[in-house]
LOSETI-690058 format. One record per residue (C-alpha): residue in three letters; residue number from 1; x, y, z. Coordinates in steps of 0.02 Angstrom, whole numbers, plus 50000, padded with zeros to 5 digits. Each point is the difference from the previous one (the first is absolute). Layout:
LOSETI-690058
<site residu="ALA" num="NUM" east="X" north="Y" up="Z"/>
...
This chain:
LOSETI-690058
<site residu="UNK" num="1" east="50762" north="51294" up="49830"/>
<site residu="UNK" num="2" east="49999" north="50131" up="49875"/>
<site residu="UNK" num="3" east="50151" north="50109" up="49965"/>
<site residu="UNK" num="4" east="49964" north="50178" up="49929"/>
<site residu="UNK" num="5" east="50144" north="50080" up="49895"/>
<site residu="UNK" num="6" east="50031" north="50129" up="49877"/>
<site residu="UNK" num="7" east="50012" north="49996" up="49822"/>
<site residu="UNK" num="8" east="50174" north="50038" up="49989"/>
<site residu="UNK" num="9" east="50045" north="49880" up="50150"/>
<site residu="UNK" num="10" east="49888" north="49863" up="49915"/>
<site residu="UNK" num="11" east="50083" north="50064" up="49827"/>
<site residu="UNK" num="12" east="50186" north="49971" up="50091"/>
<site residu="UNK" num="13" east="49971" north="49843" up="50099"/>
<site residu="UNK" num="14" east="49859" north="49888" up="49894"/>
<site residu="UNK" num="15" east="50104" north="49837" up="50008"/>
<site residu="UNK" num="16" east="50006" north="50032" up="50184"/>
<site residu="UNK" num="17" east="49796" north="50019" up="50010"/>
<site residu="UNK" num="18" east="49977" north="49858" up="49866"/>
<site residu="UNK" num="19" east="50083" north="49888" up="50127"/>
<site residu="UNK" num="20" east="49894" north="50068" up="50138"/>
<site residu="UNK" num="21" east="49853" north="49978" up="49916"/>
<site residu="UNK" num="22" east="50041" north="49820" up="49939"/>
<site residu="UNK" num="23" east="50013" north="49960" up="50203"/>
<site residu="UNK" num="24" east="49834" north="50035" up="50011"/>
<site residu="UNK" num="25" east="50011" north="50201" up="50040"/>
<site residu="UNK" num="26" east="49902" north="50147" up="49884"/>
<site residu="UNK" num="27" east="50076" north="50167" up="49959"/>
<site residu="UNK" num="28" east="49902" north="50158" up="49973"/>
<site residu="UNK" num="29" east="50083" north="50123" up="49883"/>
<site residu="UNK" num="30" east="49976" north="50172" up="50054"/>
<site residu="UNK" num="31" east="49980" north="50170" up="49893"/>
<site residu="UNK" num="32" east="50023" north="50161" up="50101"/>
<site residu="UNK" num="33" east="49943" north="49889" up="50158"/>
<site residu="UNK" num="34" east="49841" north="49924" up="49908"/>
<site residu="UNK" num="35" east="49997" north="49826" up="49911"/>
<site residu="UNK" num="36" east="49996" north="49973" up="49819"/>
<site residu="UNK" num="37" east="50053" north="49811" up="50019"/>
<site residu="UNK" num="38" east="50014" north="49839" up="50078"/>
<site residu="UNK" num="39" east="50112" north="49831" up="49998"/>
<site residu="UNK" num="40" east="49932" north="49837" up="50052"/>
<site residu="UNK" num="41" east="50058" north="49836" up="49958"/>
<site residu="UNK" num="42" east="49941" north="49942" up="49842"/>
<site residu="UNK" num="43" east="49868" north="49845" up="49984"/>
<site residu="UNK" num="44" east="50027" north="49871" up="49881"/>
<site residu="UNK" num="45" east="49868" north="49973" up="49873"/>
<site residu="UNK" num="46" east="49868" north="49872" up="50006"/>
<site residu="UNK" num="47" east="50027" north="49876" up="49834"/>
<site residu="UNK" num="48" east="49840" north="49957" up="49927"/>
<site residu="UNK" num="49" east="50009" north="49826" up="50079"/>
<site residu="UNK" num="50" east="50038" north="50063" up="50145"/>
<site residu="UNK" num="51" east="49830" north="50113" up="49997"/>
<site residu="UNK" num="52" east="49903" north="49839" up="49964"/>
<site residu="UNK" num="53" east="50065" north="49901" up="50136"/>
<site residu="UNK" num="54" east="49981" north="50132" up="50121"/>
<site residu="UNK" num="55" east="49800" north="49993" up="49929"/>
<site residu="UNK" num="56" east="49983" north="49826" up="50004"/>
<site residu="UNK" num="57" east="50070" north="49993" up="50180"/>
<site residu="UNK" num="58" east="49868" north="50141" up="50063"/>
<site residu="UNK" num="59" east="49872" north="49907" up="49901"/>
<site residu="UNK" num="60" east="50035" north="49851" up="50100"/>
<site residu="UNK" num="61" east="50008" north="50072" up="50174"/>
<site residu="UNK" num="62" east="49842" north="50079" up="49946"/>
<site residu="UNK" num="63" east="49942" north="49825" up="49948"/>
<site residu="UNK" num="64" east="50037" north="49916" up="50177"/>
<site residu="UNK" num="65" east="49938" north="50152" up="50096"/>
<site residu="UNK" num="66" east="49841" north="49940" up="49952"/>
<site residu="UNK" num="67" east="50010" north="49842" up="50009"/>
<site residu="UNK" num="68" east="50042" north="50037" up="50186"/>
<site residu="UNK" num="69" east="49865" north="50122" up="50016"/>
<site residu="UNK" num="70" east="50123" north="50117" up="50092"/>
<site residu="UNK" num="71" east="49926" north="50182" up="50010"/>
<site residu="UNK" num="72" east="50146" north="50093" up="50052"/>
<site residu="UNK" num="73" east="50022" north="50186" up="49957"/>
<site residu="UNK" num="74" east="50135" north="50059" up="49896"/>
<site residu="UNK" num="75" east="50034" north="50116" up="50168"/>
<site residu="UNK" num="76" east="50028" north="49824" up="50105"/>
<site residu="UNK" num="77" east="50099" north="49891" up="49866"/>
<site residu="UNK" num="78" east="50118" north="50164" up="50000"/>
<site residu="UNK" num="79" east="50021" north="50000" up="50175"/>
<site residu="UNK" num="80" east="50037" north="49822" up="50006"/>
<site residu="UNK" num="81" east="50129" north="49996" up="49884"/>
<site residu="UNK" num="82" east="50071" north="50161" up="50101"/>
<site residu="UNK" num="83" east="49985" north="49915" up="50158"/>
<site residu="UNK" num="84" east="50097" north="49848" up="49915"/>
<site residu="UNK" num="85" east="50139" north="50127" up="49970"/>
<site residu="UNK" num="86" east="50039" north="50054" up="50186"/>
């Protein structure tokens, strides 16, 4: 859920919205009732291994897709994995 404040309430309780946000909430900092900014938790970098073996893996899955002549959309492997989630 996102939490709209002020800049001097965001100004007055940041460690307060820093924790928030770290739970997995986002804060929109206001100016005169219009927003100028946003918190969301911070991702971690990718290292450059970690880029490649993220690669390689797609290139694999790739690899045995078509081995396995499977023809599935990128609409229906989506909703499979969402499906997987309920």
């Amino acid at each position: 859920m996102t939490k709209h404040v002020g800049m001097f309430e965001a100004k007055t309780n940041l460690s307060a919205l820093v924790e928030e946000v770290e739970k997995g909430g986002s804060v929109v900092i206001t100016r005169h009732g219009k927003p100028v900014a946003k918190l969301v938790r911070a991702t971690p970098e990718l290292t450059p291994e970690e880029i490649v073996q993220r690669r390689d893996a797609i290139a694999a899955l790739r690899k045995l897709a078509r081995e396995l002549d499977i023809k599935a959309t990128h609409e229906e492997i989506k909703s499979w994995i969402n499906e997987g989630r309920h």
